[in-house]
C-alpha positions in Angstrom: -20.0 -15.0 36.8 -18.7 -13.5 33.4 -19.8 -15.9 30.9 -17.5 -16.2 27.7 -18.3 -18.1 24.4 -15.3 -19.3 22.2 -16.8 -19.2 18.7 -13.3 -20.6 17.2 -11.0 -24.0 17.7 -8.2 -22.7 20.9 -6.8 -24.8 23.6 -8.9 -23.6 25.9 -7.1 -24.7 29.0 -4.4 -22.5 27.4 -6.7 -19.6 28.1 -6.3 -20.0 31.9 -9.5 -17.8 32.2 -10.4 -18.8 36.0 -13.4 -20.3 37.9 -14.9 -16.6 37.5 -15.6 -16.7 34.0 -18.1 -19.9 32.3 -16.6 -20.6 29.4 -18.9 -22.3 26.5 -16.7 -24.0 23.7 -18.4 -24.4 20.4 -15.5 -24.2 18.2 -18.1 -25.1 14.9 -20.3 -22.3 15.9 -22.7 -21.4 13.1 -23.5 -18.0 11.7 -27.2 -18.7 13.2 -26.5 -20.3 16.2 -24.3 -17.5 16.9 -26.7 -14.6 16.3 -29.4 -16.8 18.1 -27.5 -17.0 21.8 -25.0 -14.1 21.4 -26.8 -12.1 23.5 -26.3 -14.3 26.6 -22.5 -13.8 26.8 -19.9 -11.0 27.8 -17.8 -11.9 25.5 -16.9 -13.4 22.6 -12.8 -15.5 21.9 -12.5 -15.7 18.1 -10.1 -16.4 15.6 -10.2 -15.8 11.7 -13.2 -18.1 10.7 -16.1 -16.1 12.6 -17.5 -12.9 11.8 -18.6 -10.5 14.0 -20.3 -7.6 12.2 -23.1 -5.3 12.9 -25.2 -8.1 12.9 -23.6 -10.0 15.5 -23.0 -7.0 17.6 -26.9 -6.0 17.6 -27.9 -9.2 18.9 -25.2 -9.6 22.1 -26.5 -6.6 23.9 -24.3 -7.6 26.7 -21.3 -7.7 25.3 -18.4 -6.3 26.7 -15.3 -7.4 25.1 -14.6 -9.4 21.8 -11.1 -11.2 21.9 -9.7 -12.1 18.4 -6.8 -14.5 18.9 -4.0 -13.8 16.6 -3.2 -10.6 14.6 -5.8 -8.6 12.1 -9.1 -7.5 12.7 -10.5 -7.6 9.2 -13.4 -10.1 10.8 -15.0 -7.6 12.8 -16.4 -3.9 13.0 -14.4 -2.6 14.8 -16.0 0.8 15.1 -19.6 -0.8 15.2 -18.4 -2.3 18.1 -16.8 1.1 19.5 -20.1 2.9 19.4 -21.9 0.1 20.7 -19.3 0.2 23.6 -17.8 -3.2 23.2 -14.2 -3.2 23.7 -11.9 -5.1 21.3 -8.7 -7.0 21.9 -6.1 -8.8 19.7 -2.6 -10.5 20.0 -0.6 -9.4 16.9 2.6 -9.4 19.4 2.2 -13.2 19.2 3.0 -14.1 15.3 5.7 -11.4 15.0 8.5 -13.9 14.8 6.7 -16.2 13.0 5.8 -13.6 10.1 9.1 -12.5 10.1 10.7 -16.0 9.7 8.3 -16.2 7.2 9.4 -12.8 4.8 12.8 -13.8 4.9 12.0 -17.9 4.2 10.4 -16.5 1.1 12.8 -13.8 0.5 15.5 -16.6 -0.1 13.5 -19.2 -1.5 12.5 -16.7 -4.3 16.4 -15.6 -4.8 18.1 -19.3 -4.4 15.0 -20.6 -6.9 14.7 -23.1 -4.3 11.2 -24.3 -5.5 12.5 -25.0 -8.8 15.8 -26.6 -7.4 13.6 -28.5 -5.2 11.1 -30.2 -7.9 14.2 -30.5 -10.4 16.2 -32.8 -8.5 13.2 -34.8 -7.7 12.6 -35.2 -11.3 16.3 -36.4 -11.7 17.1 -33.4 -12.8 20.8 -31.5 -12.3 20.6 -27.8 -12.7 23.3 -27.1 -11.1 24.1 -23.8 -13.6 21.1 -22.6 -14.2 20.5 -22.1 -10.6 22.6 -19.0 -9.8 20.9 -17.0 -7.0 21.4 -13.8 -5.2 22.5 -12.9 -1.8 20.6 -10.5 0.6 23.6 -8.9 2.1 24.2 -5.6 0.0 20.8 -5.2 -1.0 18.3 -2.7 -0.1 15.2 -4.1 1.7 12.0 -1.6 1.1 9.5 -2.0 4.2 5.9 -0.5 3.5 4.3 -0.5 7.3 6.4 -0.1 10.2 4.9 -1.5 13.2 5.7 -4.5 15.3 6.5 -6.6 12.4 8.4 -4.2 10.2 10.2 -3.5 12.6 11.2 -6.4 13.6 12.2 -7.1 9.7 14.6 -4.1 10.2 16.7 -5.7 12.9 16.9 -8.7 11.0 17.5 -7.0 7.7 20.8 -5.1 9.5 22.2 -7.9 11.0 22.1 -9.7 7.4 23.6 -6.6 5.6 20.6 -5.2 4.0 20.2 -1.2 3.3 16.5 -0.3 4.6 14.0 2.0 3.6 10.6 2.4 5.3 7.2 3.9 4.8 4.7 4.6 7.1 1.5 6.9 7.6 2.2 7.1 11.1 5.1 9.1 12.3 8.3 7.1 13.1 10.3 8.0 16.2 13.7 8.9 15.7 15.6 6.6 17.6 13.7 3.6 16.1 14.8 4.0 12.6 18.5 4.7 14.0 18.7 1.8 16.0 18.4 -0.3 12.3 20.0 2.4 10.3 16.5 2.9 8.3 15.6 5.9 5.9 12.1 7.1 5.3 11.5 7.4 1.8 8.3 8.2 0.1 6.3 5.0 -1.7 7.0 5.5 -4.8 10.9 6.5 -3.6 10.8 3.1 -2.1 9.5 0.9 -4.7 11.9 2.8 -7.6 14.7 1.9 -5.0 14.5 -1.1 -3.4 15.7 -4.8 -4.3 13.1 -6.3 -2.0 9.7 -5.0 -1.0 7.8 -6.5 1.8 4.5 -5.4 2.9 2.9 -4.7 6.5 0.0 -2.9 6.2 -3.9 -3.4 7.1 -6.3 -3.8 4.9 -8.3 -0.5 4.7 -10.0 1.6 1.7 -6.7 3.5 1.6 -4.7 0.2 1.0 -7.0 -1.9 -1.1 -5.0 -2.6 -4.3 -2.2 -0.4 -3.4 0.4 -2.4 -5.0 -1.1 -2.2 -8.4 0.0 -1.6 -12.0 1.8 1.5 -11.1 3.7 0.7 -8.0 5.1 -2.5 -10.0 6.0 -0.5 -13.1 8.7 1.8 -10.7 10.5 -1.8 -9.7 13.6 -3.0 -10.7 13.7 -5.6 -13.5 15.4 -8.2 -10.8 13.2 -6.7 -7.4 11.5 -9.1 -5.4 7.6 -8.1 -4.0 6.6 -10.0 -0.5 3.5 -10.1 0.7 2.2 -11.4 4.3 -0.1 -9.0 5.7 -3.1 -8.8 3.4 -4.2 -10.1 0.0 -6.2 -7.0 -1.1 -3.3 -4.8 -1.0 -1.7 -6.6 -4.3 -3.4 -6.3 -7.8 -2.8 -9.9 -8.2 -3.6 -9.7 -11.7 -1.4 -6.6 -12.7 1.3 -8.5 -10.5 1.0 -11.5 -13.0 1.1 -9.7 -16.0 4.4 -8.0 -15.0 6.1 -12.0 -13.8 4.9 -13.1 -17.1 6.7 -10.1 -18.7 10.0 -10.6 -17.2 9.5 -7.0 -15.9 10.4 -7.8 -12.1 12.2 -10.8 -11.0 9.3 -12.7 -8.6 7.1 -12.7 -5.9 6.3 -14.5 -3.0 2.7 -14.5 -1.6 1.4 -15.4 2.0 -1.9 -13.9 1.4 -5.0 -13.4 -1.2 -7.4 -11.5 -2.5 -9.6 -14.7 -3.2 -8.6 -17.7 -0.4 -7.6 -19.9 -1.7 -6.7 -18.1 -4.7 -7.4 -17.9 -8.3 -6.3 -16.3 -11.6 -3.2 -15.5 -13.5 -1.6 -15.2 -10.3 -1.3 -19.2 -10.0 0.6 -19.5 -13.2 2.7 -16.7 -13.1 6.6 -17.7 -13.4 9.6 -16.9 -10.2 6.9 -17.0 -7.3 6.5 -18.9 -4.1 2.7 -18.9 -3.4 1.6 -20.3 0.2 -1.6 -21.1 2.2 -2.0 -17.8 4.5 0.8 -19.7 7.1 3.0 -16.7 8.2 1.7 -17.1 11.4 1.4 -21.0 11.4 3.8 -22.1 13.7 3.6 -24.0 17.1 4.8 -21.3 19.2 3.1 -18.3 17.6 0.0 -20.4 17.9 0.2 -20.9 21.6 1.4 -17.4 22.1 -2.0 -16.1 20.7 -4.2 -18.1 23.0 -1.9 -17.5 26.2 -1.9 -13.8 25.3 -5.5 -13.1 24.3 -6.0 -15.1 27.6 -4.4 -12.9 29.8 -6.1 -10.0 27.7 -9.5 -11.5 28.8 -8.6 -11.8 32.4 -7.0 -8.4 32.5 -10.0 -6.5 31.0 -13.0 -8.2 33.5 -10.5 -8.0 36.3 -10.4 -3.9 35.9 -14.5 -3.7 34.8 
């Protein structure tokens, strides 16, 4: 019997995990109580909220798999748990409709002022001309990270009109960037270039702060700077300063350095600021579970 503790709030019956497998749901979980009964378990179903470092990993010596439902891997060492020979799983397949709904929501909303539309009428106000937006079709979308997601963004992007330029650190295969009529420019090609700039990259030494004073000084005075992958890759402060300067034309942010944020960035004029929700949607949500389920079967099935 492979026993399984979920550390994290799922639908467990979702997981369809099997009368082979004792499942132990303790969804409010401690950081003690966790490193106190790790080590009776195989495995370990998180989400976002719990951590499993070094610490964690030291303590469940018979751990075999830990299962992160949903996309991103920033709560656990991954290579700690590599050497320790723990294998770990995700399901960033599930959100990627969901996070690319949510660049182009924010895309728009930034462009149509929607927010400020929005709050004006309420107020009884009529802004009718002041309120001149821009259109997507014609521009040129920049995409930094082309994986599932970006990808994704690129076959939306064509079918809306939009020019596309991509960057990447891993190769990208021909055909791919043909099918969606994408070039691949260098960064600093793409940020110089680019109307729109969306980002989909990890958060890794290499990418903390990438998006900093320097990137945002090459953008155009009216570009537009998404953000739903990961909040350390955007000085938000340097981001702010440039808003308040009237040097770019806004920002939308899914993501923060501090959650929930603080700073300059709060303040900062033409930006649409969320609560870390691209991937907060009823489907997407299920997907995770159903897929990190199936994940979970698959790997004790072939061990």
């Amino acid at each position: 019997m492979v026993k399984i503790l979920i550390c994290d709030p799922v639908e467990v019956e979702k997981l369809a995990l099997g009368p082979s497998m004792a499942v132990d749901y303790r969804p409010a979980i401690t950081r003690e109580e966790l490193l106190d009964v790790v080590g009776g378990y195989e495995a370990l179903i998180v989400r976002s909220r719990t951590k499993v470092d070094k610490a964690v990993l030291e303590k469940g010596g018979r751990l075999k798999l830990v299962a992160r439902a949903g996309t991103g891997l920033d709560n656990v060492d991954v290579e700690y748990a590599k050497s320790r020979g723990v294998t770990v799983v995700n399901s960033p397949e599930s959100l990627v409709e969901a996070v690319v709904e949510q660049v182009f929501l924010m895309m728009l909303g930034v462009s149509r002022k929607v927010v400020r539309a929005d709050v004006g009428t309420k107020a009884g106000k009529w802004e009718k001309n002041a309120l001149v937006g821009r259109e997507l079709r014609g521009k040129v979308l920049g995409v930094v990270g082309f994986g599932r997601i970006g990808r994704r963004i690129g076959e939306v992007a064509k079918v809306l009109g939009m020019s596309l330029l991509v960057y990447d650190v891993i190769p990208i295969p021909q055909a791919v960037l043909d099918q969606v009529g994408a070039k691949v420019v260098g960064l600093d090609e793409l940020f110089s270039s680019s109307d729109y700039i969306t980002l989909h990259v990890p958060m890794t030494p290499e990418t903390a702060r990438l998006v900093g004073t320097e990137k945002i000084s090459r953008m155009k005075k009216n570009a537009v700077l998404v953000n739903t992958s990961r909040g350390g890759v955007v000085d938000e402060d340097a981001l702010a300063v440039a808003l308040n300067e009237g040097r770019i034309g806004g920002a939308a942010l899914d993501v923060f350095e501090k959650e929930p944020p603080t700073g300059a960035i709060l303040e900062a004029p033409n930006t649409i600021l969320t609560p870390h929700i691209g991937g907060q949607t009823e489907e997407a949500q299920l997907s995770a579970v159903t897929v990190i389920g199936e994940k979970v079967r698959a790997f004790f099935a072939s061990s």
